[in-house]
N, C-alpha and C positions, 0 to 999 in steps of 0.2 A: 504494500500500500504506500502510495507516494507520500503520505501526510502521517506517516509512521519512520524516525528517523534512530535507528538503536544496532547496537551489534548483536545485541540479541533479541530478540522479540517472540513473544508467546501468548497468542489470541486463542480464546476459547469456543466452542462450538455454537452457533445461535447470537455471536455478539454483533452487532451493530454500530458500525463507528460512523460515525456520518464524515462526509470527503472535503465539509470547513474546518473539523476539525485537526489540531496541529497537537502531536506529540514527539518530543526531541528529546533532547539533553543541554544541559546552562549552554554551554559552549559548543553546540555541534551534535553529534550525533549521539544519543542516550550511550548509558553502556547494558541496560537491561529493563527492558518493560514486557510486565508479565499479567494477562487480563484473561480473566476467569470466563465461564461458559455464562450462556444467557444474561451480556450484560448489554446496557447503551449508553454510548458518548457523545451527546448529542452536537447540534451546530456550532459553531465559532468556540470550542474549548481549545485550552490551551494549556498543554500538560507540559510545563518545563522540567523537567526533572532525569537526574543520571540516573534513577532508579526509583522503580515505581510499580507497585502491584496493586491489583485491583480483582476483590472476590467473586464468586459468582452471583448472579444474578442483580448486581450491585447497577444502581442508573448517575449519570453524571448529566444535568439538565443544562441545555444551552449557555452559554457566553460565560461559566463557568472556568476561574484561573488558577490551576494547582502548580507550583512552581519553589524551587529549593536544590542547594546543593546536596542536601543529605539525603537519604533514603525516604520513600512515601512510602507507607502501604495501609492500604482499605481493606478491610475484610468482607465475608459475605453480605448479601442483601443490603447494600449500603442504598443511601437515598439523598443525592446530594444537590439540594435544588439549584433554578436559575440565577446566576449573577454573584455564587459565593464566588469567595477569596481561602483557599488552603494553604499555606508558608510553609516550607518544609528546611528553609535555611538553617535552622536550630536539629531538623529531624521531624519527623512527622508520623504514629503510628494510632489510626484509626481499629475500633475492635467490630467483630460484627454485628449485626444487625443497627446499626448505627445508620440515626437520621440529622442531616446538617440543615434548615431551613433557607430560602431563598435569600439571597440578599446577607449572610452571613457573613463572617471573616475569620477562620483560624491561625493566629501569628504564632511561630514561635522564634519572632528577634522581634528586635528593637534598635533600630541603628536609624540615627540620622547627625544629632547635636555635633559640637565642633567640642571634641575629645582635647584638645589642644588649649582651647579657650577655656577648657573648666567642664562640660556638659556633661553628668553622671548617668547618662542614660545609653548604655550602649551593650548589648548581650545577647547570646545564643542560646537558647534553652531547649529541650525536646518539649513536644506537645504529646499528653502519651493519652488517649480517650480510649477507655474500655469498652463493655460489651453493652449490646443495648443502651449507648447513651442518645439525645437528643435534643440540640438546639431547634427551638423549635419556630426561629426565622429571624433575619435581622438583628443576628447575636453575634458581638465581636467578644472575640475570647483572645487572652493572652495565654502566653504557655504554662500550662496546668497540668494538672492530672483529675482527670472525670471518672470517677468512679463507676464501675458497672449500674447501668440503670437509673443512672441522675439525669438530669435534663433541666432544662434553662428556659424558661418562658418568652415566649417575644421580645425581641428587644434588649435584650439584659447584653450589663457587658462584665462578663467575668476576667475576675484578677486576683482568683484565689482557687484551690483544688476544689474539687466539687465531690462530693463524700456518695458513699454508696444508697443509694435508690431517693437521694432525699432530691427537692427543687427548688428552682431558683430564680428570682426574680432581681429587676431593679438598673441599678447602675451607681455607686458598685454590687455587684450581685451578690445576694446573697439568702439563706435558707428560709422556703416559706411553708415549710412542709409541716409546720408546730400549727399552720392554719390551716393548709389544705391540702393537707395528706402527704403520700408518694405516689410515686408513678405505677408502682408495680402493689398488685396484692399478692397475696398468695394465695394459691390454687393448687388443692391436691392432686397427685397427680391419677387417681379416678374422675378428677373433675376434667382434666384435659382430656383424658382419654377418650372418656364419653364426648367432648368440644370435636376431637377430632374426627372421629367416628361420623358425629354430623354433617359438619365439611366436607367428608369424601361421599356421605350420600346425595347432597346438596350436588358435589362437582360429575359423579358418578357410579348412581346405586348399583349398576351393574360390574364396576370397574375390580377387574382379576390381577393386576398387575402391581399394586395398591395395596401395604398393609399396615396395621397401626397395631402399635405394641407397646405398650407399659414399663418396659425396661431391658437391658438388652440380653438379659435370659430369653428373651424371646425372639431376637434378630437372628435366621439365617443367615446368617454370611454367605456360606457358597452356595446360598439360591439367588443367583441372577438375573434369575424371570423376574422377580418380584422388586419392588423396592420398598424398604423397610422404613417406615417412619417413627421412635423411638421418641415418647413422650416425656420421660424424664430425662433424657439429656439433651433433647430438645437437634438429634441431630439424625440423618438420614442414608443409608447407603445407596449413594450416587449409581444408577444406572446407564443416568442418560436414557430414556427409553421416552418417547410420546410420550406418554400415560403421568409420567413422572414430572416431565417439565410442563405441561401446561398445569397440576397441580400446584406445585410450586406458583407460578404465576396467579393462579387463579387467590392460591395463601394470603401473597405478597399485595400491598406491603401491611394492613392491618387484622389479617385474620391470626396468622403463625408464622412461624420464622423458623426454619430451620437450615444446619448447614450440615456439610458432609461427615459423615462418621472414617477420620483418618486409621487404615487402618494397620 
């Protein structure tokens, strides 16, 4: 692909890159970009980066700028709307099923003042966002660490870690979760079962190819035909097969979330 410039490159089955899109390296030619099955990158993005992954089923929405010396990687089912900013000059490591809101900004430096004159503002830091985390639009965040399943309400501009499942509001951001709640509840996992169970009759009651299981005392591995959806780790063994991916899709992005069971 002309608008793919890397020494090594690794596109996944069902992915969609559109031909305004531009992925390279700072300086020339990437040195590895590696983009997972059933993903899309949509119009006028522009991926600068020496190195850069991206999971499966993960969307990067129009006019979209991810860019940095240091390594990027996205994990599965990412959802990263139009007109964000991702920095990766400090380093960059998204977890999966992570949602970035339109209009966003993820920094991880801070450089401009005149270091000469006096200016104390100048640093590299990683940005490290765990699993299931979610800006949820118009959020500028500095380099932090997001704890699995925190998220950020409209707007907000974080400049401190963001703690596990709690939320956040403001600017400067911070926890509003003593008022309204978490993001996440919890759900036994007969409660999922029976959630997921529904969804596949919903996507289809006849479907053979399709199974949901409670834990993975119950996943086939060397059954191939089939693919296994495993509710309490919340992960899948990857077939590739019809049945499988438009499931997936039909999940994506607020029913269930799952990713590959590595094995």
């Amino acid at each position: 692909m002309k608008n793919i410039k890397s020494k090594k490159i690794t596109i996944g089955k069902n992915t969609i890159i559109e031909p305004t899109a531009t992925i390279r390296g700072v300086n020339g030619d990437a040195d590895n970009i590696i983009i997972g099955d059933n993903c899309y990158i949509g119009h006028n993005v522009q991926i600068i980066c020496n190195n850069f992954e991206l999971g499966d089923y993960s969307k990067i929405q129009h006019d979209t700028n991810i860019h940095g010396y240091l390594p990027c990687k996205i994990g599965h089912n990412a959802w990263i709307g139009q007109y964000t900013i991702i920095d990766s000059i400090g380093g960059t490591s998204i977890g999966n099923n992570c949602g970035i809101g339109a209009h966003s900004q993820i920094w991880s430096h801070i450089k401009f003042g005149d270091t000469l004159e006096g200016c104390r503002f100048l640093s590299e830091k990683s940005m490290n966002i765990g699993n299931d985390v979610w800006f949820v639009g118009h959020c500028i965040v500095s380099p932090i660490t997001a704890e699995d399943k925190s998220m950020a309400m409209a707007g907000s501009v974080i400049t401190k870690d963001m703690k596990f499942n709690e939320i956040y509001a403001g600017s400067p951001a911070s926890s509003i979760s003593s008022k309204v709640g978490f993001q996440f509840i919890e759900n036994s996992i007969v409660d999922k079962f029976q959630k997921m169970k529904e969804y596949l009759n919903k996507f289809d009651p006849n479907c053979k190819t399709i199974e949901i299981v409670k834990n993975f005392n119950d996943v086939d591995v060397d059954n191939t035909s089939i693919s296994f959806f495993n509710v309490e780790t919340r992960e899948y063994t990857k077939r590739k097969s019809i049945e499988e991916i438009e499931f997936m899709r039909f999940l994506l992005p607020d029913k269930a979330k799952f990713t590959p069971i590595e094995f």
